[in-house]
LUMDOGU-27912 format. One record per residue (C-alpha): x negated, y, z; residue number from 0; residue in one letter. Coordinates in steps of 0.001 Angstrom, whole numbers. Layout:
<rs>
+---------+---------+---------+-----+---+
!      px !      py !      pz !   k ! r !
+---------+---------+---------+-----+---+
!       X !       Y !       Z ! NUM ! A !
...
+---------+---------+---------+-----+---+
</rs>
This chain:
<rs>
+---------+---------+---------+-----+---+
!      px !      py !      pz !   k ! r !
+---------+---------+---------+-----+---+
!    3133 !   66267 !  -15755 !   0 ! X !
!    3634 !   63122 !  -17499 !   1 ! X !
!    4742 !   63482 !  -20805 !   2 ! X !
!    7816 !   61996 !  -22155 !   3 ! X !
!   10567 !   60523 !  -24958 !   4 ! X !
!   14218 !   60538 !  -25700 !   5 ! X !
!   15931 !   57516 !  -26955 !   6 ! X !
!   19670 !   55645 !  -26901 !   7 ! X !
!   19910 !   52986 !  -24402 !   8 ! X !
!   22145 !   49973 !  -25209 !   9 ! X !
!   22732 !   48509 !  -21738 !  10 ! X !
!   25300 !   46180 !  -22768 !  11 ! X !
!   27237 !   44987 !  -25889 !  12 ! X !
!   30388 !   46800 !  -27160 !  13 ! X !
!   31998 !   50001 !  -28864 !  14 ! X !
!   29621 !   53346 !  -29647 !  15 ! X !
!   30437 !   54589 !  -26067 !  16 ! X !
!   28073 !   51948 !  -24415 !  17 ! X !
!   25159 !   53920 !  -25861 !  18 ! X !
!   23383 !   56046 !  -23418 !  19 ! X !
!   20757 !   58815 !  -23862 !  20 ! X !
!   17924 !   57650 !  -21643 !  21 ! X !
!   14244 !   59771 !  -21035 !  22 ! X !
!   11257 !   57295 !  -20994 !  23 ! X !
!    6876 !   58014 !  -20450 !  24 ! X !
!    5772 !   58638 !  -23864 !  25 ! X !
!    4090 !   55526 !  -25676 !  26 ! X !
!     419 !   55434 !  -25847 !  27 ! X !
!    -753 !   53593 !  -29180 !  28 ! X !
!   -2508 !   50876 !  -29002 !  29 ! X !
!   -5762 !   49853 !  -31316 !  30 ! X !
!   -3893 !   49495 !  -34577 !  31 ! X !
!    -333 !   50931 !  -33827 !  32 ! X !
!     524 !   55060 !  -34422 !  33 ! X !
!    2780 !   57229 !  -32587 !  34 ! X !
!    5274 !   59410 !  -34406 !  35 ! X !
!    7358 !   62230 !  -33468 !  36 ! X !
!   10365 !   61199 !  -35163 !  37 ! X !
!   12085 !   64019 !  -37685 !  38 ! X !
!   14975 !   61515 !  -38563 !  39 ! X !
!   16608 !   58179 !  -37972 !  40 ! X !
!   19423 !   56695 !  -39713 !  41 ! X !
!   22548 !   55063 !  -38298 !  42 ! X !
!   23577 !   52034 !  -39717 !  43 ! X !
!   26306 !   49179 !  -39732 !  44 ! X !
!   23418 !   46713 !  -38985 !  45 ! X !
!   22734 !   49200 !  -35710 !  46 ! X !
!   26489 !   48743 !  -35500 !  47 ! X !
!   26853 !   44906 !  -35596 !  48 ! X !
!   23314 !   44464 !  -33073 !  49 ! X !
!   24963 !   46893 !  -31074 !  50 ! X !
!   28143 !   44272 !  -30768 !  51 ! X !
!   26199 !   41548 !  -30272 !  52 ! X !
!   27362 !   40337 !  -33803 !  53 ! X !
!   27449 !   37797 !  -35335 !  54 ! X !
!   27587 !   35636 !  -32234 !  55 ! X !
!   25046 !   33106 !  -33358 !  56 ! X !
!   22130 !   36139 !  -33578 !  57 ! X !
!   22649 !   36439 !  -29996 !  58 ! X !
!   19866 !   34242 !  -29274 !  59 ! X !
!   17090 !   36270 !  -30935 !  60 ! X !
!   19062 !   39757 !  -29823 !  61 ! X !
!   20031 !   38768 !  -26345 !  62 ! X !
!   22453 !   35918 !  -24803 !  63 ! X !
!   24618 !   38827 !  -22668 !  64 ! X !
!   22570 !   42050 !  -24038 !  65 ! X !
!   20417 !   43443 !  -26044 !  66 ! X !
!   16912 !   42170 !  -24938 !  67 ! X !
!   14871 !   45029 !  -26158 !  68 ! X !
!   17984 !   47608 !  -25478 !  69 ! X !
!   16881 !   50266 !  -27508 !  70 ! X !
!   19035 !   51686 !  -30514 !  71 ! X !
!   17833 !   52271 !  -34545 !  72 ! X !
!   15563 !   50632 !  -37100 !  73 ! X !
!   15127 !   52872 !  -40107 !  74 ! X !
!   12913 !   56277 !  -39616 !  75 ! X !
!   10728 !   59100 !  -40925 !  76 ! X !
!    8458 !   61288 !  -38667 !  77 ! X !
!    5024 !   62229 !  -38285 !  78 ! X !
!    1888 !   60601 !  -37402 !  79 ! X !
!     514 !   62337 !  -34253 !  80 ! X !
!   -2056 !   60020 !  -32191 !  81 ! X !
!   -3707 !   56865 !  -33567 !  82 ! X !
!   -4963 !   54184 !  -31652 !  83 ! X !
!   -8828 !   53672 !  -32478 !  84 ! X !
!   -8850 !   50999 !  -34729 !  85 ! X !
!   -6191 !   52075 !  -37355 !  86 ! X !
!   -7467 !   52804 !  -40873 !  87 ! X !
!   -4359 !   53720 !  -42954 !  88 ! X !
!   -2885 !   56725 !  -41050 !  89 ! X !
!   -4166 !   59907 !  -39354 !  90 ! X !
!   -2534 !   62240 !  -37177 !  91 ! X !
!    -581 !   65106 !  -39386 !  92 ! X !
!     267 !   62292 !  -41993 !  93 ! X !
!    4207 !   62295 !  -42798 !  94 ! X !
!    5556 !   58560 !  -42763 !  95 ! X !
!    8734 !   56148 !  -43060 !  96 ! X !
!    9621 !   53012 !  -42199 !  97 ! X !
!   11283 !   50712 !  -39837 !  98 ! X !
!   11046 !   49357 !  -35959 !  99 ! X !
!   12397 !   46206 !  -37354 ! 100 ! X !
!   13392 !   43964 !  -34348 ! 101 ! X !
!   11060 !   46008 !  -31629 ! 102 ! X !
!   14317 !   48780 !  -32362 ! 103 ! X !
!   14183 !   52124 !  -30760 ! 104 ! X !
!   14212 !   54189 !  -33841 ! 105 ! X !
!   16871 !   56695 !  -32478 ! 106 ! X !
!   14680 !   58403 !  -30359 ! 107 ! X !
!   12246 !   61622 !  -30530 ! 108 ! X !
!    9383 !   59381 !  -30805 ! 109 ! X !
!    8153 !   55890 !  -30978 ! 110 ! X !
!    4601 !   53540 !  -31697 ! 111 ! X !
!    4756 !   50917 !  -34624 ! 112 ! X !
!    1858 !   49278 !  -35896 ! 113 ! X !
!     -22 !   50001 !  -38894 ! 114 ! X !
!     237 !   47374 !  -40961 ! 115 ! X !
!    4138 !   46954 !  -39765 ! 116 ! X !
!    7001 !   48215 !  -42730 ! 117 ! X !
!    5041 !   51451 !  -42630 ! 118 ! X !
!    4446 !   53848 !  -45453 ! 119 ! X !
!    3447 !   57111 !  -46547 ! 120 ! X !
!    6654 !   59687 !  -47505 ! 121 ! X !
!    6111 !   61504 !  -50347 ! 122 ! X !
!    6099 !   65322 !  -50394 ! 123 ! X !
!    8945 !   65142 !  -52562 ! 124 ! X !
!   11127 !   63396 !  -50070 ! 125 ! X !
!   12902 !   64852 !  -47142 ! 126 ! X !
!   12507 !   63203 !  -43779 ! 127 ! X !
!   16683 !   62504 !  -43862 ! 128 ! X !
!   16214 !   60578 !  -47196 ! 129 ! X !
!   13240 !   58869 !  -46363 ! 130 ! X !
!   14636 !   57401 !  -43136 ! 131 ! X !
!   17598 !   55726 !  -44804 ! 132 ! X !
!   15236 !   53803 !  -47961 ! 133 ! X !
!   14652 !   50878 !  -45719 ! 134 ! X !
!   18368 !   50295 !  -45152 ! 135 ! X !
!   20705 !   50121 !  -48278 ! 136 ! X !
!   18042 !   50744 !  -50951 ! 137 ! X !
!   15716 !   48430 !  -49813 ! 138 ! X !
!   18085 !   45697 !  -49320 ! 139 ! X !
!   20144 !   46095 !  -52812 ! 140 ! X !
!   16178 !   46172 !  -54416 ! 141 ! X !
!   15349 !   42687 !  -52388 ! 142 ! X !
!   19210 !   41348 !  -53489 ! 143 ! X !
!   19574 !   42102 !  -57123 ! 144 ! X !
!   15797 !   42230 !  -58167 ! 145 ! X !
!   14131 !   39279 !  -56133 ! 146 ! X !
!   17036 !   37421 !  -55372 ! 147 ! X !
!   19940 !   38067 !  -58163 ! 148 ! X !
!   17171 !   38818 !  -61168 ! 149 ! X !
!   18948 !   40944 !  -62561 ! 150 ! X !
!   18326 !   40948 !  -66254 ! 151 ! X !
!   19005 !   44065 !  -69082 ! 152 ! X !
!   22388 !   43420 !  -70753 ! 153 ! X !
!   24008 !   41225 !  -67790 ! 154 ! X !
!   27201 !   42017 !  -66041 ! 155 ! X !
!   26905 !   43182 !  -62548 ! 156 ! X !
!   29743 !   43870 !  -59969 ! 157 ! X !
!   29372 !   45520 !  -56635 ! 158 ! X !
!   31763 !   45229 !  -54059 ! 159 ! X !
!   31577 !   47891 !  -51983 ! 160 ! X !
!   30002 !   51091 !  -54380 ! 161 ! X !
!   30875 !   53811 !  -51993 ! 162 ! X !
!   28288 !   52364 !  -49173 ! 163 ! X !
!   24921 !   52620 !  -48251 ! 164 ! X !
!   24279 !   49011 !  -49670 ! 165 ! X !
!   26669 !   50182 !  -52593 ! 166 ! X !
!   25602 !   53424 !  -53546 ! 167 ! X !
!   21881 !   51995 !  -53952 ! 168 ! X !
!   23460 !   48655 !  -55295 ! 169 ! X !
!   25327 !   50321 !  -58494 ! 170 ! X !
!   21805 !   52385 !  -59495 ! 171 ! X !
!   19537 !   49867 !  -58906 ! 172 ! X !
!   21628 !   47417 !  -61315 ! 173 ! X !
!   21858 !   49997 !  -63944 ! 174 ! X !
!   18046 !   50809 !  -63450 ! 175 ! X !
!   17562 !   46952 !  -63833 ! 176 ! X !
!   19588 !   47693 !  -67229 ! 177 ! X !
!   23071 !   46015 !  -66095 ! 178 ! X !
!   26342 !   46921 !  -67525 ! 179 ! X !
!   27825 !   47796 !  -63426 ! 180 ! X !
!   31496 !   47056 !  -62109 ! 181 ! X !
!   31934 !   48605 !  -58771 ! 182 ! X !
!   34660 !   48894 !  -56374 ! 183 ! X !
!   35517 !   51487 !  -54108 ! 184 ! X !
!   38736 !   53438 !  -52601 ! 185 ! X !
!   40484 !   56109 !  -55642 ! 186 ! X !
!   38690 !   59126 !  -53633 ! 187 ! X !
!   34878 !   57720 !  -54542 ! 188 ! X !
!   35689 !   56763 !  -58182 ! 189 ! X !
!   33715 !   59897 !  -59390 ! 190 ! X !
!   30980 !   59621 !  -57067 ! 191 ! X !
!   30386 !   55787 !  -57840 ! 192 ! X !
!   31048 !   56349 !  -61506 ! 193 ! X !
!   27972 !   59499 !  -61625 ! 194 ! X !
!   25912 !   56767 !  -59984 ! 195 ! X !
!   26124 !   54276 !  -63093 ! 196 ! X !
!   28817 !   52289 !  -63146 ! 197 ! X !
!   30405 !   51864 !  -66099 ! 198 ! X !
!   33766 !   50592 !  -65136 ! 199 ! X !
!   34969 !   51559 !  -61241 ! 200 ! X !
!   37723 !   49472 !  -59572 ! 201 ! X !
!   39992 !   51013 !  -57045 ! 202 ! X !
!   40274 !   48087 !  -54717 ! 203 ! X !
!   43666 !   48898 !  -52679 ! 204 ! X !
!   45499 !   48967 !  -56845 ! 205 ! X !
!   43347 !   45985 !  -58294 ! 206 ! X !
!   41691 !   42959 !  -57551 ! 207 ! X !
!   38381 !   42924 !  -58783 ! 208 ! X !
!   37473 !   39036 !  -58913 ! 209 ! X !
!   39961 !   37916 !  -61800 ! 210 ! X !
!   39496 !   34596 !  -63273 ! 211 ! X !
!   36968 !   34468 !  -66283 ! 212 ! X !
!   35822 !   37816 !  -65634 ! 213 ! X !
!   32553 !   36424 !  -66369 ! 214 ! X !
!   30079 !   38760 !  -64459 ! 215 ! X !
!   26278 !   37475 !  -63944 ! 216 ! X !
!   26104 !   38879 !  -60872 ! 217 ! X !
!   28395 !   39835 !  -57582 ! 218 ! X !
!   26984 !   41603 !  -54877 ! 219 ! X !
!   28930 !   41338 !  -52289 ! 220 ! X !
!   27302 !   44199 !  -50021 ! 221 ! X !
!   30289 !   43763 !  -47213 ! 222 ! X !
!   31020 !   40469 !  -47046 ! 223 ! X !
!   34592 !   41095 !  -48512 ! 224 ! X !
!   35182 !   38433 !  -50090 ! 225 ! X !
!   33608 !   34852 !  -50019 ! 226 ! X !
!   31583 !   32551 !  -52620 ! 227 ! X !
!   35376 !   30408 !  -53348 ! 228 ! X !
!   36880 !   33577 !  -53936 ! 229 ! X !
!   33942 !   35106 !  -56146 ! 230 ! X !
!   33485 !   31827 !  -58090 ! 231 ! X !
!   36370 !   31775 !  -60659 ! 232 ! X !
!   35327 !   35630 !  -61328 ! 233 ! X !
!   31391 !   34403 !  -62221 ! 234 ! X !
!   29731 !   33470 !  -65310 ! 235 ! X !
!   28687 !   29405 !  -66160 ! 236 ! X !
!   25460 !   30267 !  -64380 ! 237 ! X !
!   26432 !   33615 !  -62161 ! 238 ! X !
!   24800 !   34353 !  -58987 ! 239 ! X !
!   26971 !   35690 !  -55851 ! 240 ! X !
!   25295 !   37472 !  -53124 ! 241 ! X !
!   25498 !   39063 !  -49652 ! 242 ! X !
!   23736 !   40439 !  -47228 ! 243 ! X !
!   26682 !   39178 !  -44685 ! 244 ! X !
!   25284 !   35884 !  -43676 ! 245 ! X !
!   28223 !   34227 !  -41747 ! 246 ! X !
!   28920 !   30693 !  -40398 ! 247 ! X !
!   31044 !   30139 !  -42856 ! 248 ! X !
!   29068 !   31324 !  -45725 ! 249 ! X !
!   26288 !   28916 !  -45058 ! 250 ! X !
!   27565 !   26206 !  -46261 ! 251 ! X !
!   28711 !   27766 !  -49504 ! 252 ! X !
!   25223 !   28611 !  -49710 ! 253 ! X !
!   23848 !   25166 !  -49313 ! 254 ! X !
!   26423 !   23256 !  -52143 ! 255 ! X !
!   26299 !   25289 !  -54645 ! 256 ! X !
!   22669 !   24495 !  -54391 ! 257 ! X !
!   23720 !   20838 !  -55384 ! 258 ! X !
!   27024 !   21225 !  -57478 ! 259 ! X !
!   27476 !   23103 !  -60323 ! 260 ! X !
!   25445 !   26182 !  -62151 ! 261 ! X !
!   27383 !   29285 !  -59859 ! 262 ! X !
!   25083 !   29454 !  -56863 ! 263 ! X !
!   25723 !   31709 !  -53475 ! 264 ! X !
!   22132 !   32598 !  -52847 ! 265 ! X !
!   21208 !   34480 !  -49542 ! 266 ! X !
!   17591 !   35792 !  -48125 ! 267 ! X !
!   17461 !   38099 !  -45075 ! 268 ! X !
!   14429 !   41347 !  -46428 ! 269 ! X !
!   14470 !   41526 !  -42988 ! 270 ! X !
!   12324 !   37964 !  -42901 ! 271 ! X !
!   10146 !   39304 !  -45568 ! 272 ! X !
!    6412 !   39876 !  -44663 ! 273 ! X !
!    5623 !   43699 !  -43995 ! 274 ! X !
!    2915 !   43601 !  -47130 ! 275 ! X !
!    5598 !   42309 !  -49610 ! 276 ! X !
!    8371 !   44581 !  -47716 ! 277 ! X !
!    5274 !   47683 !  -48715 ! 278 ! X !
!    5273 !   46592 !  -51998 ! 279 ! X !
!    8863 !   46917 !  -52523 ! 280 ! X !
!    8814 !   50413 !  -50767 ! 281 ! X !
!    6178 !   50804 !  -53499 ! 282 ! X !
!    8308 !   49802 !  -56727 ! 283 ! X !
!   11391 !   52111 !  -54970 ! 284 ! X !
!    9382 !   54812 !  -54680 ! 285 ! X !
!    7880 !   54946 !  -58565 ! 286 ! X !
!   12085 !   54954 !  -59569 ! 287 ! X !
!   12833 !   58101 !  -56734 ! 288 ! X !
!    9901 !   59306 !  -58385 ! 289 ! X !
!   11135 !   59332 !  -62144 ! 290 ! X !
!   14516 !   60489 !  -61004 ! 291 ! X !
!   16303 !   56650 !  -61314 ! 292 ! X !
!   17471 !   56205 !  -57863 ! 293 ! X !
!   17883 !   58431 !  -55170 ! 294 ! X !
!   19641 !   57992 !  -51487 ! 295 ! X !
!   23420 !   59514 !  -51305 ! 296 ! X !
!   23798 !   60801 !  -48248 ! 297 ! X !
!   26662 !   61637 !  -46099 ! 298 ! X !
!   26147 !   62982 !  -42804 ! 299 ! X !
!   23811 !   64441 !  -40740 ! 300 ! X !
!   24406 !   64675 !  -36642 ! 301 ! X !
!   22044 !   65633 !  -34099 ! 302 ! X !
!   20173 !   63114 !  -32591 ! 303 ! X !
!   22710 !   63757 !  -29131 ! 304 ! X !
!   25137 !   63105 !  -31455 ! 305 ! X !
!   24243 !   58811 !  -31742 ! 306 ! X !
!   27936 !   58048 !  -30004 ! 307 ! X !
!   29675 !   60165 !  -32178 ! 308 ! X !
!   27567 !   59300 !  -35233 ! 309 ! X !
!   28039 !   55208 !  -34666 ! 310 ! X !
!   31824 !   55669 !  -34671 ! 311 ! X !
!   31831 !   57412 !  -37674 ! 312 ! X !
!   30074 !   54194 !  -39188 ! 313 ! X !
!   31952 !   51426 !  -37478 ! 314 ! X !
!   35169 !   53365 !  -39108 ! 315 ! X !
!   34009 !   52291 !  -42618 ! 316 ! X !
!   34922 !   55086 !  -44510 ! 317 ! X !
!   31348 !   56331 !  -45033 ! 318 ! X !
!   30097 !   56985 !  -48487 ! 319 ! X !
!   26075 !   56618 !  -48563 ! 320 ! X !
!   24118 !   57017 !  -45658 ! 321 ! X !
!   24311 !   58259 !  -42101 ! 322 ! X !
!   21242 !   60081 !  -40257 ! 323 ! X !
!   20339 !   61601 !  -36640 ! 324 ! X !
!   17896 !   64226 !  -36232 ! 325 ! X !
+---------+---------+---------+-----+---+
</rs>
């Protein structure tokens, strides 16, 4: 009997109900790839927004009319259990994370990813549910405030959006990175945001957060809630706005503040980051999990039947930290 795989199908572009559980052979590795049985998978708004097709102008890399590859998840943690015969870092029995990246197909009992792809070693330390999630939110805030923002001890730091994945990881990272952190969030994740390291915690439905001369160094924007015009009264002479959101109308906020003025709106996909320099950040995260800096907030847990019912739970927004299937 051949033997075979469970993953989510995304057959066309639209709401969580579109996904369907599909069985496929099982992947054979190739020379340098490894296939692991997969322990966990998170769910995340960026499945979310691939699985709407959005934005409309990524379309041509995803799919004009649907998904080209049509499988569902990125982020993962497993274990190794066949290697194909030319791969050097991994062995079968060896516990790993990482991501599909754009090859997808994370939600699923098992998948093949190359060896030298975003693929590392999990510490004993770390559960497979925290593990999977490291290469969404944390990862991201790391590449934002750290490579991008440079973040510096003793600057001013707001995040809008504390409560999220992005957030959660956003508001330790900056006070890792020695920041004095502003975050926003809704009244009932003041206490949560605030035991993460921010020193000051905005309710955003009684205050608005980007008042004139506020003077921070830094806004992440990890939602895309606001925009670089409505950030820029709130920065400092030389502050720094960023988001992960890249829109079509951010881009050209991005491009004139490279030419006018000190305030810039700076913007770099980790995604388009090579897999040795994406390892090396997975490195530097892993020494602060390590020392007990920065650690993945979790939310909920569903089985992995559970994708449909898990992805509306994320599209509702209300999340706080990270979502997982297993």
């Amino acid at each position: 009997m051949t033997a075979t795989r469970t993953a989510w199908h995304i057959p066309r572009y639209g709401r969580p109900e579109t996904l369907t559980p599909v069985t496929l052979s099982m992947p054979q590795p190739g020379p340098t790839e490894v296939l692991i049985r997969i322990h966990a998978s998170a769910v995340t708004r960026a499945d979310g927004m691939m699985r709407k097709g959005e934005p409309l102008f990524a379309r041509p890399f995803l799919g004009l009319r649907r998904p080209r590859n049509g499988l569902s998840g990125t982020g993962l943690s497993g274990e190794v259990i066949a290697v194909g015969d030319k791969v050097s870092r991994f062995a079968p029995g060896d516990m790993v994370f990482g991501e599909a990246g754009m090859r997808f197909g994370a939600n699923a009992s098992h998948i093949c990813l190359d060896e030298d792809g975003v693929l590392m070693p999990k510490p004993d330390s770390l559960s497979h549910e925290d593990a999977a999630v490291l290469c969404d939110g944390v990862l991201t805030s790391w590449h934002f405030l750290r490579n991008l923002g440079h973040v510096q001890s003793g600057e001013r730091v707001l995040i809008l959006g504390g409560a999220g994945s992005l957030g959660s990881a956003a508001v330790q990272i900056a006070a890792v990175l020695g920041a004095e952190v502003t975050a926003t969030c809704s009244a009932r994740n003041a206490g949560s945001v605030a035991s993460l390291g921010a020193t000051h915690v905005i309710d955003y439905a009684r205050e608005e957060a980007l008042q004139p001369a506020a003077a921070y160094d830094v806004i992440f924007d990890t939602l895309g809630v606001a925009s670089f015009s409505a950030a820029k009264p709130a920065l400092a002479e030389a502050g720094r706005y960023l988001c992960p959101v890249l829109t079509l109308g951010r881009l050209p906020a991005i491009l004139l503040s490279r030419l006018v003025g000190r305030k810039r709106a700076l913007f770099a996909a980790a995604g388009l980051e090579k897999p040795q320099r994406l390892r090396a950040m997975l490195s530097e995260i892993l020494t602060q999990i390590e020392q007990d800096r920065l650690a993945p907030v979790m939310d909920r847990v569903y089985p992995l039947a559970d994708l449909v019912e898990a992805h509306a739970y994320v599209e509702a927004g209300h999340k706080r930290g990270n979502v997982v299937v297993v």
